[in-house]
C-alpha angles and dihedrals in degrees: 000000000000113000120230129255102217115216109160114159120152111271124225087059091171111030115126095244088055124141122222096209092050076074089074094053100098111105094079089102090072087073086061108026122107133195118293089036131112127224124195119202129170099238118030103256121256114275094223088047090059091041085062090043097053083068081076098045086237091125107047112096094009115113122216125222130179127126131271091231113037127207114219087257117341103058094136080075077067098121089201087050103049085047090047083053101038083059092054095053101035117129085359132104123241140171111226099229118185139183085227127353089233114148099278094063103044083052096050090044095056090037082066098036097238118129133228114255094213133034121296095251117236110233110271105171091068102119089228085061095045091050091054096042074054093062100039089046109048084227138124122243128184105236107194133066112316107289119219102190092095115098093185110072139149143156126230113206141198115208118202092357111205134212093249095050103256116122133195098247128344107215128181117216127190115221114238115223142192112237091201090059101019083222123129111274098172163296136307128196128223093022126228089237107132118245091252087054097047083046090058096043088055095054104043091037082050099065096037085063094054101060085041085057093058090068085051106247121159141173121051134343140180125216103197110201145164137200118235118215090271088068079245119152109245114177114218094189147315115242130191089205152106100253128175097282093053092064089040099053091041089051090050087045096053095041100044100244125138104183113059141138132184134231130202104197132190114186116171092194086071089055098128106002118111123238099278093058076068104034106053102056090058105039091117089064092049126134104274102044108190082342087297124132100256132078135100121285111200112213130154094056095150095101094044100095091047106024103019083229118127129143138247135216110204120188130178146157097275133345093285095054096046093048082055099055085048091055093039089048082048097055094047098049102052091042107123 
């Protein structure tokens, strides 16, 4: 089986509500990454951070890849660095793997000669799309800048969409948000939507994928969505991407655990400071606590030096117990 060629860089570069720090936000792959397979990443990851993730098996037989002198945000330009690149997949077989198959990447993946496993996506998220998906649909899209005043959001997604409409598994997240900044801070799994409210997000989200199929595009696909305060479906976007939940599900499901969530942290205290700065003080609350399945997984750690930003993965014998490891991280972390 051919092994994958990780290039998962944020998408929206360049959009104007773009944030710097998302740039740093490139050493997911190595959740979902196997031997044989090769991971890029902007900065080379921290030694002692590789070290930690070698507990889970997730280092031996990957191979790392980023330049020795790093452009702001296009450092895959880089010539040594193609070349760099072009040596490590010569006479070999890869499969090009992407966060989002925007044009940077396509670009990249035909610079180095490797080919994308699944289709190139179309772009879903232009507001003339979204408005004829609308029509065809019968739903309702939101069709402005991302909108943070609700507080009820989720993301349903498809993994390993097929042609003919049948997915691997189908999995709805809620979002997590701070209510100090009313911004995303995470993932929950499974949500505390209500059956009747799940029911209504499979089936709207069901007939916006078929007409999706009909442009044949496969592999795996997010519908982010909110509920207004009339309990009413309103779709923020439609995106042919990796976002956070996709690491994050593939992670549980490597790993065994049922009951997770996922916290995206910035902490400015942590600007300047390596991974153990953050590692050692909560070593206690580490997966796995007393060789149970529960415990927090850092991950992410590549913002840390210059943002004091990183994520968590928390994971628990049911939702309580996972909302108390959280608080009790929380409280560790913003300690003086």
């Amino acid at each position: 089986m051919p092994h994958k060629f990780f290039f998962h860089n944020l998408s929206n570069r360049h959009a104007p509500y773009h944030k710097s720090s998302e740039l740093y936000f490139d050493q997911r792959a190595i959740l979902i990454a196997h031997a044989g397979d090769i991971i890029v990443t902007r900065y080379s990851f921290d030694l002692d951070y590789l070290s930690y993730m070698a507990r889970f098996g997730f280092v031996e037989g990957i191979t790392f890849l980023s330049p020795e002198n790093s452009k702001p945000d296009r450092f895959w330009t880089e010539e040594s660095f193609v070349d760099a690149v072009r040596k490590h997949v010569y006479s070999k077989i890869y499969f090009f793997d992407a966060y989002q198959a925007d044009s940077d990447a396509i670009t990249f993946a035909h610079t180095v000669g490797i080919e994308f496993e699944e289709n190139v996506p179309i772009d879903f998220t232009s507001f003339v799309v979204l408005g004829k998906l609308e029509e065809q649909c019968g739903v309702f899209f939101l069709k402005k800048q991302w909108n943070e005043f609700f507080l009820r959001r989720g993301t349903i997604r498809f993994f390993d969409l097929k042609k003919d409409g049948t997915s691997a598994s189908v999995c709805i997240f809620e979002d997590v948000i701070d209510y100090t900044t009313s911004e995303y801070a995470g993932s929950i799994f499974p949500s505390n939507f209500t059956a009747g409210e799940e029911r209504i997000i499979i089936l709207e989200a069901s007939r916006i994928l078929k007409v999706i199929l009909k442009e044949n595009y496969c592999s795996t696909m997010a519908f982010e969505f909110a509920f207004s305060s009339e309990r009413h479906v309103i779709w923020l976007g439609i995106f042919p991407k990796k976002s956070g939940t996709f690491y994050a599900h593939e992670f549980a499901k490597r790993i065994g655990v049922q009951y997770y969530a996922t916290r995206l942290i910035h902490i400015p205290k942590f600007i300047g400071r390596k991974f153990l700065d953050l590692y050692n003080p909560i070593v206690p609350l580490l997966f796995p606590i007393n060789g149970k399945q529960r415990g927090v997984i850092l991950y992410n750690v590549g913002g840390i030096t210059k943002y004091g930003i990183f994520n968590v993965f928390v994971c628990g014998d049911d939702r309580g117990d996972v909302d108390g490891l959280v608080s009790i991280l929380r409280m560790i972390l913003v300690r003086p």
